[in-house]
N, C-alpha and C positions, 0 to 999 in steps of 0.2 A: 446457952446464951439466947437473949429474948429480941424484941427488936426494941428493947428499952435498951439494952446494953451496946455500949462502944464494941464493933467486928476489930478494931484494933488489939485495944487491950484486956475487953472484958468489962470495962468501967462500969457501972450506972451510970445511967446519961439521966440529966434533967426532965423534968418533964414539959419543959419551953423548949427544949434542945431538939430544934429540925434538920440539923445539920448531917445525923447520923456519926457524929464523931465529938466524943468528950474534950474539954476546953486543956487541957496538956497534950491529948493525940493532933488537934488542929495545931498550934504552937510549935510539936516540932516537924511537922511538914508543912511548913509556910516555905521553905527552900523548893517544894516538890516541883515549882515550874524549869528549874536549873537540871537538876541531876535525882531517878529515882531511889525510890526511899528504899533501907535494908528491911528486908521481910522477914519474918521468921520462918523454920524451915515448914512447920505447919501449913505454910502459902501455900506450897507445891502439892499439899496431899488432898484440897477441895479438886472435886471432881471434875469439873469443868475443866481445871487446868491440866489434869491428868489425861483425860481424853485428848484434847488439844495435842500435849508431848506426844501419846500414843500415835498421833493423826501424822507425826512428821511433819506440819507444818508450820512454819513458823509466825507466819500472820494471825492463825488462830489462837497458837500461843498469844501472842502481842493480846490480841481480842479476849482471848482468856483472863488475862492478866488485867488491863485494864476495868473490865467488869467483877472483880471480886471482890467483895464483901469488909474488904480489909481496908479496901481504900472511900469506904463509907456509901452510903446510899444511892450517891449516884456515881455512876462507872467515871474514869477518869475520860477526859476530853482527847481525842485524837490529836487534835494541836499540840497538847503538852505532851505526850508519848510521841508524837513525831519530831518533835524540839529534844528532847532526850538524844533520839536518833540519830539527829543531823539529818533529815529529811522535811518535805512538804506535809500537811494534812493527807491532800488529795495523793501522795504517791502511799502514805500508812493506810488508808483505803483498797488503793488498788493491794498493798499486798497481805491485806487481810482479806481482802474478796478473792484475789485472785490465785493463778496457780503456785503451788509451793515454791521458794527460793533454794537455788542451787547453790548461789555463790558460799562456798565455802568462808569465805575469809568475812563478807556483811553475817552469814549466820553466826561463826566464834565472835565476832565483836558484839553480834547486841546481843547477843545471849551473856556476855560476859558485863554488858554493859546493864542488864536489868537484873542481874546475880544469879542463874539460873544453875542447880548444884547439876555439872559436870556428870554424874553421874546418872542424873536422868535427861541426857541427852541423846540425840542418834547421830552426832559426827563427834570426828576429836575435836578437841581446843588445845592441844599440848603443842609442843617444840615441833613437831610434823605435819601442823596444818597450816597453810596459808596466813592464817592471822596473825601466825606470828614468827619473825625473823629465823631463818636456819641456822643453826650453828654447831659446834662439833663437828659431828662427820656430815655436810651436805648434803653430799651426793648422794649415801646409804640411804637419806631420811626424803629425800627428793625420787630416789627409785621406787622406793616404797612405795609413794604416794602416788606417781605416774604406774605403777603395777597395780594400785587400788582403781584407779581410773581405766585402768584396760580393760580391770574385771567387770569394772560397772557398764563400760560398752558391749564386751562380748556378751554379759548379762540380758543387755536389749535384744542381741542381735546384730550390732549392728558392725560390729567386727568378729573373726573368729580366733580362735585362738591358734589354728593351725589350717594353711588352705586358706579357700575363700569363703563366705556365706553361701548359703546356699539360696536361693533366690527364694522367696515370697512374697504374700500381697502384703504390700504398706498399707498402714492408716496413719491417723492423724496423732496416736498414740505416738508411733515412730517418729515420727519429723520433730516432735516435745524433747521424747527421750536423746534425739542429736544435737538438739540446741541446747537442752540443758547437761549434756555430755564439750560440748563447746564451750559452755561456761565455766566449768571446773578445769578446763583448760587453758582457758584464759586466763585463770585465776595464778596459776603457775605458772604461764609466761612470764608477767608482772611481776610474780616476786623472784624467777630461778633465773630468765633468762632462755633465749631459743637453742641454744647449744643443747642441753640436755633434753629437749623436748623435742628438737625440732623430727627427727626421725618417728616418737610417738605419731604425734599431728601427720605427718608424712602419712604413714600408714593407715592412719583413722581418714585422712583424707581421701584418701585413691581408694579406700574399702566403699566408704557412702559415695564417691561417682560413682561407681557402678550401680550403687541401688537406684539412678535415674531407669535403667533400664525395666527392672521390677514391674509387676502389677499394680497400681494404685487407681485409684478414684480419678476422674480426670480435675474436679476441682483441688484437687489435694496437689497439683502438681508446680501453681506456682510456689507454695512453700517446702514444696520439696526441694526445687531447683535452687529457690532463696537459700534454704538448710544449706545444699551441697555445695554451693556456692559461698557462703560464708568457712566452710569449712577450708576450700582452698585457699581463702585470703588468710586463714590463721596459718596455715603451712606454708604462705609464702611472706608473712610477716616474722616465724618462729626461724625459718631460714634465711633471710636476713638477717636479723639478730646472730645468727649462729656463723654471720660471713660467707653462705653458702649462696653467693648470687644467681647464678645461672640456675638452680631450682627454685629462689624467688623465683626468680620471671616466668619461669614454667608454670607454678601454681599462680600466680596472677591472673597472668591470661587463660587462664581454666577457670578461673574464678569470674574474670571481667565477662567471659564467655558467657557463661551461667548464668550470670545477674541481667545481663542485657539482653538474653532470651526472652525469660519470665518480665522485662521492663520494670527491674528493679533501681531507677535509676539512682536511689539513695545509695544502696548498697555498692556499687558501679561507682557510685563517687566517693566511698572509703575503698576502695582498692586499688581508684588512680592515685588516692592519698597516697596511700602506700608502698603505691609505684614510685611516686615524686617522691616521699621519703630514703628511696633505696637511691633516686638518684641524688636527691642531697648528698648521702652521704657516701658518696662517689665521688663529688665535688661536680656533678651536669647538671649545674644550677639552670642554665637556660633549659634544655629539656626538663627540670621541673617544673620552671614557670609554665611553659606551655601545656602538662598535663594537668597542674594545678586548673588552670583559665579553665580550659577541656571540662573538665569534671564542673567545674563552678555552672559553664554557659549549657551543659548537658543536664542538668540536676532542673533550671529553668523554675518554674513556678513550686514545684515538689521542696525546693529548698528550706530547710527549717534553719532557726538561728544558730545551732548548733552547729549543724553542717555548714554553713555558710561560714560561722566564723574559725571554725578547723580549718579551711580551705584559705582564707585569707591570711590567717597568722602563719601558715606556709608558705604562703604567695609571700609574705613580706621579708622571711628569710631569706630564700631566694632572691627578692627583687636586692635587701641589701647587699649581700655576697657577690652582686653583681654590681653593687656600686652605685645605686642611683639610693642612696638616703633619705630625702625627703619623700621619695615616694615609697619605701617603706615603712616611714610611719605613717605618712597618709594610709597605707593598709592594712596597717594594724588598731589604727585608731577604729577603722569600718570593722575590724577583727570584735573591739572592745564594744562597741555599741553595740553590734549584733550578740555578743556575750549575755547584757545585761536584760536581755530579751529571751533567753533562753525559760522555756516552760520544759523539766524534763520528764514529765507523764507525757507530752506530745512527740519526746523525741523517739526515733528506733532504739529497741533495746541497746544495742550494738554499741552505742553513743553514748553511753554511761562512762564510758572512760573519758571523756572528756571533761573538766573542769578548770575552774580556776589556777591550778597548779600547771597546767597544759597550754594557756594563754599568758600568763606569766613566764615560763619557760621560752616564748615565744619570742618576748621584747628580751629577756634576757637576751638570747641569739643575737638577735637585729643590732642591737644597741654594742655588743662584743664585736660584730664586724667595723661597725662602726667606729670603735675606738679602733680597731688594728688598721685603717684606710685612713681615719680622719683625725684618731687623735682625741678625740672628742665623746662623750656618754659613755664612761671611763665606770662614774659612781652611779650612772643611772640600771649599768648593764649587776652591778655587785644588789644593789637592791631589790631589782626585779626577778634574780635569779635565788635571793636571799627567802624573796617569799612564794616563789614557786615550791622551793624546797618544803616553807613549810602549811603551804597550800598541801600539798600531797597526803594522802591515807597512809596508813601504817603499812599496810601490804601492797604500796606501789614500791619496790623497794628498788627496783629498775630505773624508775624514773628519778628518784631519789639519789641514787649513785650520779646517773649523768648530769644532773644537774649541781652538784657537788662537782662536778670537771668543770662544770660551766661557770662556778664561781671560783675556784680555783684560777681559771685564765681568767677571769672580771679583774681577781684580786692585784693580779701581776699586772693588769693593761692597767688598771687604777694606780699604780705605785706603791701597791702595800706589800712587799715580798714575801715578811715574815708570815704575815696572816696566809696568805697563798700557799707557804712551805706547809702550814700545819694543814691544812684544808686538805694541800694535795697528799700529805700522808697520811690521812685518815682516808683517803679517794681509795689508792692507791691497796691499803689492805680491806677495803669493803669491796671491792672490782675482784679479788680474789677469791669471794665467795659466790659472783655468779658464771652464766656459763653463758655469758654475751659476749658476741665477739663488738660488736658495736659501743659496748661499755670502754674493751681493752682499747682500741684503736683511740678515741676519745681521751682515755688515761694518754696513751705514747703522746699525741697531740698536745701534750701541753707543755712538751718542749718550744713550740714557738714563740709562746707568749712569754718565756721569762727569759729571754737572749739579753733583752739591756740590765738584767739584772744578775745575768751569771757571776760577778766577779764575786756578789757575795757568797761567804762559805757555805751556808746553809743553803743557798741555793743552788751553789755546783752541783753538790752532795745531793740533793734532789732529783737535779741532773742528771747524776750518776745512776739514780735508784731508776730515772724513768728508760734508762739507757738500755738498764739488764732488765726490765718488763718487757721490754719492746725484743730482746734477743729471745727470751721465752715464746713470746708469745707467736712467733716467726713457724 
């Protein structure tokens, strides 16, 4: 092939044709700005792209890809590969420039989403990875996956497989390999649930305190503390989840501790969240509110929009639960402004779980208290929780369940029973597949909301079904 010939399909190109692409290859990737084009499997075997797979990195992949000869003389725009994505320009940037991605669950989806053959990849994408929903045996295919992850830590070092580690000097290598050992764990919270993790994280956690002690660099030491610090907020979010209070709180304030050494006060202000979260759902909504304020009036100038409106659309849960309504919309409205300000290359990594599906969830809340006190924002609480649902990723499947309870009670405070009975039995056998206890308690919970509509059959009978959940689950 010359450069007179189309890299697509071989063509002769024209000799006016500066396009680098014969006039039927331009034609059928006019679509190319929506969704990309199918390759042939010849794509994968130019060099470039090969090296890039060998490299494990995913960015470079992206960069490989973009730049090959297929897609004609000049490499494809970042804009359009990052609209592919579901991402910004500037964040396909950073992750072509920057260090490899761990997330399990973003690498099967864009690999699966740019056609990448499965076979020359270096993770799964089958029924056992995060990307995609568990089913058959769970638990087997969740063990698995949390036993691959152990191995990847004790790999570093940074747990052992028996005993403890044995002390050595840190570098900045290490403190990579725990945060991106953190990610892979996070990744399974979100889709299994803390019940089954939460003993993992447990352990990964109380291994890396002690690496505070260790030799390291003394610059190296606020990201150390950050590191080990975020690792007890995941142990003391995976145990809650998993119902296991009293060691929430323990890993908390190990974690609150840690972060407010090093003056991490971003970080410090997702694990009062988290505190607040545990006491929402407790039902000590005041003591949420005030550790909500706390984190908000502590965070002070460092606040990003992210963080600020995570903190408010709690605050307004809270504020409603307690009854005062108009000022929790007044704070969720200040929730939604600061939303649509959010730049997330400026946010902490951490804060990627935040999205549109997480502030949506939010009014859902407000707006369900609201109708159980007032009667009132009946259909606004079934819509806002209708597109939280499907605001959410494919491998949030966590948040996807509970808010699936959340419109389940919208449906019943709205008047719609029937719609409520199917919702809640769809809830009901999807809650089964994870190993949240915050999930089950949630599912028992929606006996409140359908009391003026017990008489009908299909609603007793629901009744009934949430009755023997609730004996199980005991």
């Amino acid at each position: 092939m010359t450069h007179a010939n189309c890299p697509r399909c071989g063509g002769r190109l024209a000799r006016d044709n500066d396009s680098g692409r014969c006039a039927p290859c331009q034609a059928a990737e006019r679509d190319r700005l929506s969704a990309p084009p199918v390759v042939p499997e010849s794509f994968w075997e130019h060099e470039p792209v090969r090296q890039a797979l060998a490299s494990r990195h995913l960015g470079q992949v992206i960069r490989a890809y973009r730049y090959h000869p297929y897609h004609g003389r000049n490499p494809l725009p970042q804009s359009v590969v990052a609209g592919w994505l579901g991402i910004t320009q500037a964040q396909l940037s950073r992750i072509e420039n920057g260090p490899a991605l761990v997330h399990l669950d973003r690498l099967a989806h864009w690999a699966s989403l740019l056609g990448i053959p499965a076979r020359r990849l270096w993770f799964a994408t089958g029924a056992h990875s995060p990307a995609a929903p568990l089913t058959g045996a769970p638990d087997v295919g969740r063990r698995a996956l949390l036993a691959g992850i152990a191995a990847v830590a004790t790999g570093a070092g940074l747990v052992a497989a028996t005993g403890d580690v044995q002390p050595r000097r840190l570098g900045s290598a290490d403190v990579a390999r725990l945060n991106a050992v953190l990610d892979l764990y996070r990744s399974v919270d979100r889709e299994s649930g803390g019940g089954l993790l939460y003993r993992e994280i447990a352990r990964f956690a109380e291994s890396v305190y002690r690496m505070l002690d260790w030799s390291h660099p003394t610059d190296l030491t606020p990201r150390l503390v950050a590191a080990v610090a975020a690792a007890r907020q995941l142990a003391g979010w995976t145990a809650l989840d998993a119902g296991r209070h009293s060691d929430a709180q323990r890993h908390f304030v190990a974690a609150e501790r840690a972060a407010i050494t090093v003056e991490d006060t971003p970080l410090a202000a997702l694990i009062r969240y988290s505190q607040a979260k545990q006491l929402q759902h407790l039902r000590h909504n005041r003591d949420a509110l005030v550790t909500l304020q706390l984190a908000q009036a502590q965070l002070g100038q460092r606040a990003t929009p992210a963080m600020s409106a995570l903190l408010f659309g709690a605050q307004a849960a809270s504020t409603a639960a307690l009854g005062d309504h108009q000022g929790a919309l007044t704070i969720l409205g200040r929730a939604s402004d600061l939303f649509e300000r959010i730049e997330p290359e400026r946010e902490p990594a951490w804060m990627a779980f935040y999205d549109r599906g997480e502030l949506l969830a939010q009014y859902g809340r407000v707006y369900r208290d609201i109708a159980r006190q007032a009667g009132t924002h009946a259909e606004e609480a079934v819509r806002s929780v209708e597109g939280a649902i499907n605001a959410f990723g494919p491998a949030n499947v966590r948040s996807v369940v509970l808010n699936e309870a959340g419109l389940c009670s919208a449906l019943f405070l709205a008047d719609e029973p029937e719609r409520a009975v199917a919702v809640g039995a769809r809830v009901v056998e999807q809650s089964s597949a994870l190993t949240s206890r915050r999930v089950i308690d949630r599912v028992v919970n929606l006996r409140r909301d359908l009391k003026r509509h017990r008489r009908l059959p299909s609603v007793a009978e629901f009744e009934h079904t949430l009755k023997a959940r609730a004996a199980v689950a005991v």
